[in-house]
C-alpha positions in Angstrom: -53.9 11.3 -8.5 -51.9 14.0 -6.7 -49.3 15.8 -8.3 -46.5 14.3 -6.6 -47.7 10.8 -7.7 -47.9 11.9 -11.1 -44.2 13.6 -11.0 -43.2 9.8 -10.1 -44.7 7.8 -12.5 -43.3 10.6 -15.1 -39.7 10.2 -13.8 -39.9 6.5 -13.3 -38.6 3.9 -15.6 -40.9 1.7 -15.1 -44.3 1.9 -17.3 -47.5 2.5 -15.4 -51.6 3.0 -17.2 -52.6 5.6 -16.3 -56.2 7.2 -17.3 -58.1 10.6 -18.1 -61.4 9.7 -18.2 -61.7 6.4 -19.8 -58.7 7.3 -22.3 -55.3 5.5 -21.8 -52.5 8.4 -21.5 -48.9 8.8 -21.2 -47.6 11.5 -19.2 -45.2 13.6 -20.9 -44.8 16.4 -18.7 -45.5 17.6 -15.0 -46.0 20.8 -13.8 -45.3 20.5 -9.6 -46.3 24.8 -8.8 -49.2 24.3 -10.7 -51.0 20.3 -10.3 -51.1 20.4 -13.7 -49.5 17.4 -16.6 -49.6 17.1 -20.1 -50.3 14.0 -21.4 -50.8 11.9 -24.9 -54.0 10.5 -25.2 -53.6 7.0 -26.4 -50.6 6.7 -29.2 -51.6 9.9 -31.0 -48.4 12.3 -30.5 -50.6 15.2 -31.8 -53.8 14.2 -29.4 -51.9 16.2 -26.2 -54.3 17.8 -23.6 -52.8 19.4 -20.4 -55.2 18.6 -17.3 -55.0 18.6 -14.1 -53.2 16.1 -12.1 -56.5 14.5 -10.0 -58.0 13.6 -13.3 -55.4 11.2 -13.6 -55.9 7.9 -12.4 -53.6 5.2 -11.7 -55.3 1.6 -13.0 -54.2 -1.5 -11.1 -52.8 -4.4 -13.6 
């Protein structure tokens, strides 16, 4: 996804799946300058990996 995309879904209320790989993540953080976003990896607070934003993807529902 691009970064703009990604700042959205961070900023939104609403909850959105989002995906690195095959892993389900929540974006914590967004960094705009850079395309980069730090995410959790499933519901592990410790399992954080910072990537960049077009390895995200956005899964339909």
């Amino acid at each position: 996804m691009d970064t703009a995309r990604a700042m959205e879904i961070y900023k939104s209320k609403e909850t959105y799946k989002v995906h690195l790989d095959r892993d389900s993540v929540w974006i914590e953080n967004v960094d705009e300058d850079n395309g980069m976003a730090t995410v959790m990896v499933g519901n592990n607070p410790v399992n954080t990996k910072t990537v960049s934003c077009d390895r995200l993807k956005e899964v339909d529902s």
